[in-house]
C-alpha positions as CSV (number, residue, x, y, z in Angstrom):
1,X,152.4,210.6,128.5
2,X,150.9,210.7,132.2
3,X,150.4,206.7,133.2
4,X,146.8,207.9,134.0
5,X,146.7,208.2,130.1
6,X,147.3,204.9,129.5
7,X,144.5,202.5,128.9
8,X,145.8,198.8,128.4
9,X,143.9,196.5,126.3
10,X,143.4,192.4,126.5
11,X,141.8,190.4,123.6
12,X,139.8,193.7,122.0
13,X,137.3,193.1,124.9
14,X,138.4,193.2,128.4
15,X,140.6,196.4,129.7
16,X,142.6,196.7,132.9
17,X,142.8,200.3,133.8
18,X,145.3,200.9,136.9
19,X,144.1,204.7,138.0
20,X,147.0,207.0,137.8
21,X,148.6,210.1,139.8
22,X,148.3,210.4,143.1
23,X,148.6,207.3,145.6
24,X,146.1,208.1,148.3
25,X,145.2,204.7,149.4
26,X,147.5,202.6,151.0
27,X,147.3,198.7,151.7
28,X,145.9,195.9,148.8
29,X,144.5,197.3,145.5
30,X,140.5,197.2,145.3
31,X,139.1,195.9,142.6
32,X,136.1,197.6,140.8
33,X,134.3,195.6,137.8
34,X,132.7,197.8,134.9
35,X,130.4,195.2,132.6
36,X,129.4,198.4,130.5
37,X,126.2,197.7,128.1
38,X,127.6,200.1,125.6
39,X,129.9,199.5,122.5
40,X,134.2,200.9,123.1
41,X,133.3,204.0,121.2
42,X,133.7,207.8,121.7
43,X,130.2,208.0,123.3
44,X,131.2,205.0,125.9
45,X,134.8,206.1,126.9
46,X,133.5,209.2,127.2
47,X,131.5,207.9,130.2
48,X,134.2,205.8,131.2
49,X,136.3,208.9,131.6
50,X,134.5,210.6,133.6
51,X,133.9,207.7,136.0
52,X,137.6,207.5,135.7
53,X,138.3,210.9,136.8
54,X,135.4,211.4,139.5
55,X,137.0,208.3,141.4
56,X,140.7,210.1,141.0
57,X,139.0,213.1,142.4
58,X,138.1,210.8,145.3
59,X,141.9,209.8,145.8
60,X,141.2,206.6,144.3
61,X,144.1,206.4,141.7
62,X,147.8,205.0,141.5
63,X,148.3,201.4,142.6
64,X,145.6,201.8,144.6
65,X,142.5,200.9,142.0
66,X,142.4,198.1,139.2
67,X,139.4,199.1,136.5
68,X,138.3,196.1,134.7
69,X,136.1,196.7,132.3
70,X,133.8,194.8,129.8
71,X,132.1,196.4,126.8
72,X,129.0,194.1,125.6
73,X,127.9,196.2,122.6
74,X,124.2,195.1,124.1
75,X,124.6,191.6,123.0
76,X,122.7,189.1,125.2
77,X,125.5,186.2,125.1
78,X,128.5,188.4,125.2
79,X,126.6,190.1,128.4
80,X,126.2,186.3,130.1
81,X,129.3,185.9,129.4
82,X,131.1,189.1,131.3
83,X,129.1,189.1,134.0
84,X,130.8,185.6,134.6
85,X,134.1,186.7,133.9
86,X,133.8,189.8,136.1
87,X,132.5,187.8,139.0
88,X,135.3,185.3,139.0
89,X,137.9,188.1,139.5
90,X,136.5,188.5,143.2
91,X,136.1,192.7,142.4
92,X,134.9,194.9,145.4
93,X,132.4,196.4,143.7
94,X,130.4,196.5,140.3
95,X,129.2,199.1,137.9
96,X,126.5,198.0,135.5
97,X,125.7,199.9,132.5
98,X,122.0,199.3,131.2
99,X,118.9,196.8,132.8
100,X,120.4,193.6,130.6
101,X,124.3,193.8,132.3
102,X,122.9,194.2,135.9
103,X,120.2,191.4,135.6
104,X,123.3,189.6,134.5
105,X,125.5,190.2,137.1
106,X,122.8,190.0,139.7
107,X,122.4,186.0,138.2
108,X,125.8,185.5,139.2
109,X,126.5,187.3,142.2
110,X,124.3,188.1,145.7
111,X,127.1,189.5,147.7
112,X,129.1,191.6,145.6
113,X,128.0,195.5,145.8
114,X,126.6,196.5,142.4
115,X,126.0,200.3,141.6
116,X,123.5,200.3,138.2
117,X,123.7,203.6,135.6
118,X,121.6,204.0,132.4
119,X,118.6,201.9,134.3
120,X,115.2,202.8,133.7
121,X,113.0,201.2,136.1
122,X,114.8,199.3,139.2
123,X,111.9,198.3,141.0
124,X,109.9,196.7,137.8
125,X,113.2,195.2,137.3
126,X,113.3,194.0,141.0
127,X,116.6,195.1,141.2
128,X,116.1,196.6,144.4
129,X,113.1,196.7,146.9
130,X,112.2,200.6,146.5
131,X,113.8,203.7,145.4
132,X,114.5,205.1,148.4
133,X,115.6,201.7,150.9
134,X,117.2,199.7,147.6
135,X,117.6,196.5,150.5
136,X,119.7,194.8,148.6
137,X,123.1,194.6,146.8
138,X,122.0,197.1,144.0
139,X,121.8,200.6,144.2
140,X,122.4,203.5,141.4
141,X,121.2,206.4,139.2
142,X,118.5,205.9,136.8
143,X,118.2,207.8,133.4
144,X,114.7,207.4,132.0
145,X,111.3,206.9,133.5
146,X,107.9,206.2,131.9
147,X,106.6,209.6,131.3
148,X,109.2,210.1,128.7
149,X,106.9,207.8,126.3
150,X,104.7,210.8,125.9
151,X,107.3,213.1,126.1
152,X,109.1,212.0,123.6
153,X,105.7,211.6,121.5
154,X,105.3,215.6,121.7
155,X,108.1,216.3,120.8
156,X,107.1,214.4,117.3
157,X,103.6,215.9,117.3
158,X,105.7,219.8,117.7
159,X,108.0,219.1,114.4
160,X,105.6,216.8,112.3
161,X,102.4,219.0,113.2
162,X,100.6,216.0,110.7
163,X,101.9,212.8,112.0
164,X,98.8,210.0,111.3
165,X,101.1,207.5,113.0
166,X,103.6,207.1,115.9
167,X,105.6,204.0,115.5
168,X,107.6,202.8,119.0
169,X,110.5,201.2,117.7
170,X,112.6,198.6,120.2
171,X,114.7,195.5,121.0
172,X,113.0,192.7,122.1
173,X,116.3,191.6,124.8
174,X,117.2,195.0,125.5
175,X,113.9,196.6,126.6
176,X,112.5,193.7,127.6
177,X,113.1,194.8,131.6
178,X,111.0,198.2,131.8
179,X,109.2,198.3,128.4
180,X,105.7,198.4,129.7
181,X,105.7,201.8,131.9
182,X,107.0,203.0,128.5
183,X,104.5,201.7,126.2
184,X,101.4,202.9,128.5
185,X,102.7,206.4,128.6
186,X,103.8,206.1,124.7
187,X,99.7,205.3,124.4
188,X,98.1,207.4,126.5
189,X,99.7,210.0,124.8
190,X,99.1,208.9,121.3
191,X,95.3,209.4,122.4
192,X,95.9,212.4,123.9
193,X,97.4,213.5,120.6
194,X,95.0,211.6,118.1
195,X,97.4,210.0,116.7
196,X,97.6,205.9,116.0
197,X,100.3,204.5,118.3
198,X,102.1,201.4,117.1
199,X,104.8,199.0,117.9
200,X,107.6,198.1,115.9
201,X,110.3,195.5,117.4
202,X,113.8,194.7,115.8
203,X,115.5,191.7,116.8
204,X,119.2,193.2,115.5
205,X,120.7,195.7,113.7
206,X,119.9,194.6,110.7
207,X,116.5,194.8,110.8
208,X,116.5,198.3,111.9
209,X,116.7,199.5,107.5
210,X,113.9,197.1,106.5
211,X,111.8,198.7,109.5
212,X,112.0,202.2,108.5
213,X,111.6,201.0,104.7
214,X,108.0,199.3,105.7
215,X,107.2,202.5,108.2
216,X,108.2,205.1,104.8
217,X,105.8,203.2,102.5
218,X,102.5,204.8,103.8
219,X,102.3,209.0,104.3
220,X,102.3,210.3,107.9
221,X,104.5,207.8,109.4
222,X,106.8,208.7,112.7
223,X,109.1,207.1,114.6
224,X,110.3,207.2,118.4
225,X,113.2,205.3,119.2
226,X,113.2,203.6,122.7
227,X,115.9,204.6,125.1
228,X,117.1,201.1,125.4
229,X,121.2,200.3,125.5
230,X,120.5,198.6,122.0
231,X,119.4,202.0,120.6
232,X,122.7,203.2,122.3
233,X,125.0,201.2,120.4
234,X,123.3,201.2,117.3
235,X,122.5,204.8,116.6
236,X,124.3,205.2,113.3
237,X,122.3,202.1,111.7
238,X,118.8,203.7,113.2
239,X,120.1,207.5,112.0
240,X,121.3,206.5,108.9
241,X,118.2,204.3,108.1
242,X,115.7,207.4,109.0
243,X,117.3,209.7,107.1
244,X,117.6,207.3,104.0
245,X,113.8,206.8,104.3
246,X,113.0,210.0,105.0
247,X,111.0,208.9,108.3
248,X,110.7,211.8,110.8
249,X,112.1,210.0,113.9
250,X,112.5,211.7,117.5
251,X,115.6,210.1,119.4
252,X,116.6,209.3,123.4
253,X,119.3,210.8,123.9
254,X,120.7,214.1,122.5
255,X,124.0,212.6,121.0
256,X,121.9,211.2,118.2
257,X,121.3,214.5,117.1
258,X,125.1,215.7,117.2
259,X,124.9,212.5,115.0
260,X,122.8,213.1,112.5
261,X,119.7,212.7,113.8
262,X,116.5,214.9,113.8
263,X,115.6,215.5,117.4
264,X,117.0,214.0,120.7
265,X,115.9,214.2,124.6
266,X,116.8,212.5,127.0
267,X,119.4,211.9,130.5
268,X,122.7,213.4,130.4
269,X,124.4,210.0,131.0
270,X,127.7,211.0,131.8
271,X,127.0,212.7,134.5
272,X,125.2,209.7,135.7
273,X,128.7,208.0,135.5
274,X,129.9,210.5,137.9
275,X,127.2,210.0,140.4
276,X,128.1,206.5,140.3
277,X,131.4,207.0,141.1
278,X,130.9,208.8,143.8
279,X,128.8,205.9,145.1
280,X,131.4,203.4,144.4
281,X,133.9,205.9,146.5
282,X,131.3,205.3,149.6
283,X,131.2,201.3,149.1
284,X,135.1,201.1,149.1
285,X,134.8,203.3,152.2
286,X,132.7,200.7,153.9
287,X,129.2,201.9,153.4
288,X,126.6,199.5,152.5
289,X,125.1,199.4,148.7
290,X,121.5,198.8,150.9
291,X,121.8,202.3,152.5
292,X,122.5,204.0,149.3
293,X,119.1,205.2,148.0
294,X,118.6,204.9,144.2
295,X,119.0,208.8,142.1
296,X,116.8,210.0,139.1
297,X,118.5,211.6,136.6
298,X,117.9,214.9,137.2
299,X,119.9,216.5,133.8
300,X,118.0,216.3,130.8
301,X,119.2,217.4,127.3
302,X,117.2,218.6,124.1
303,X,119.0,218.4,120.7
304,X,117.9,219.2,117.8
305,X,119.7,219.1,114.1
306,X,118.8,221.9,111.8
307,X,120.3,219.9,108.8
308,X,117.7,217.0,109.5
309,X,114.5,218.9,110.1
310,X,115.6,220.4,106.2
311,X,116.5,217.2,104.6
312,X,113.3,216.2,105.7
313,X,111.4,219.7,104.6
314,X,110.2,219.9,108.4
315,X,109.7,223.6,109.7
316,X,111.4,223.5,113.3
317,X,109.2,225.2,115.3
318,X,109.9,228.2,117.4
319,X,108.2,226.3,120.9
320,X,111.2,223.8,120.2
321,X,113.9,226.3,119.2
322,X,113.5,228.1,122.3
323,X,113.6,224.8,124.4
324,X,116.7,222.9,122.8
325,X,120.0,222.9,124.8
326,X,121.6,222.4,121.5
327,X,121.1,223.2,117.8
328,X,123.4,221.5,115.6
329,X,123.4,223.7,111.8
């Protein structure tokens, strides 16, 4: 096995990942910190991976890069916690996965250059000063912006042509940064629609069942799920649970259709991570996080799970058939 293969893990949370191959670079190591908001799974080392191999393509491998990284599983302590961690190590430059980990690490550190993915509204956030002149020590890629709320809410209106209600379903830590953007658009587009809007907030995972129980008891009822890191992490409980309950529910991000879900749309994050690499490549080079302007995500994916829509006796329409990147049978 290539030592590039090799991924060496301390205490089931922290990994230091020495790039491998080539050995471009010559002189110390540099450091880069990766507090990742997302759960060690195939979805998150996916991204990891392709960070991984976008900073190799940029000669940054060997001796001449240490990787360590934090997964947080979107837990609020465990985040604090990190952040800290990563800090201490004195790293060169950051990569923060989701609003929560880079509000955390922005707590601890003023100086060290931070490069954000997964972040839907930096400026709300006030993790930089504007899009385009960040002024800080933040810059990044976002993968979600406000209008989504009502795109999201077609979408449900297209496959449940009789849906009464439109239930908004979020973490109070986790989507606490950019929520209202969302919510106005999720509204306006619920009247739009004339269809009742709602909000439904889970504190943890284990709420998520009980929810969709309480939305299933009454006819009509969808759900939206909110394109927070929590939703990220936990997509088998809020799959599994819609399913169960037979609640029509339309999803952030296409891999929760691969998954099981109805209907996803939504950023193609891993290409997000590769944009951020490339940005961390121009920070270890010397340029300055302030001069990097923040990135939209500008790759979007539609999903959609034929095996749901019949478990659920939905008729897909042709509108969304014709749209969908994927169609998993």
């Amino acid at each position: 096995m290539r030592r590039r293969d090799f991924i060496k893990v301390i205490a089931g949370s922290a990994t230091i990942w020495p790039l491998a191959a080539r050995a471009e670079q010559k002189g110390r190591a540099r450091r880069i910190g990766l507090l990742l908001g997302s759960a060690d799974n195939p979805e998150g080392r996916a991204r990891v991976n392709a960070f991984r191999l976008t900073l190799d393509a940029f000669g940054w491998s060997g001796d001449s890069v240490i990787m360590d990284i934090r997964w947080t599983a979107a837990e609020a302590d465990r985040t604090r916690t990190m952040a800290k961690e990563l800090v201490a190590l004195g790293p060169d430059v950051l990569l923060a996965e989701a609003s929560p980990t880079v509000s955390a690490l922005l707590n601890e550190t003023k100086t060290i250059p931070i490069v954000f993915v997964n972040v839907a509204n930096p400026v709300a956030s006030k993790f930089v000063a504007s899009l385009a002149r960040p002024g800080g020590s933040a810059t990044g890629f976002t993968s979600n912006e406000p209008s989504l709320g009502g795109k999201w809410l077609q979408l449900l209106k297209e496959i449940m042509p009789n849906v009464r209600r439109a239930n908004f379903m979020y973490n109070t830590y986790s989507a606490s940064l950019f929520l209202s953007g969302f919510v106005e658009s999720f509204e306006a587009g619920a009247r739009a629609l004339s269809i009742e809007p709602a909000q439904v907030t889970v504190r943890d995972a284990s709420e998520i069942p009980t929810a969709m129980a309480k939305i299933a008891q009454s006819p009509g009822q969808g759900v939206i799920v909110m394109a927070d890191i929590f939703s990220t992490v936990h997509q088998d409980v809020y799959v599994a649970a819609a399913n169960q309950h037979r609640v029509p529910s339309v999803y952030p991000f296409a891999f929760f259709a691969k998954n099981g879900g109805l209907i996803g749309y939504g950023a193609d994050i891993v290409t997000l991570f590769r944009g951020a690499a490339s940005y961390c490549n121009r920070i270890l080079r010397g340029e300055k996080v302030s001069d990097l302007p923040v990135q939209a995500a500008v790759k979007f994916e539609l999903a959609l799970n034929l095996k749901a829509a019949k478990a659920l006796n939905l008729e897909v329409p042709t509108s969304i058939l014709l749209r969908a990147d994927q169609v998993i049978e």
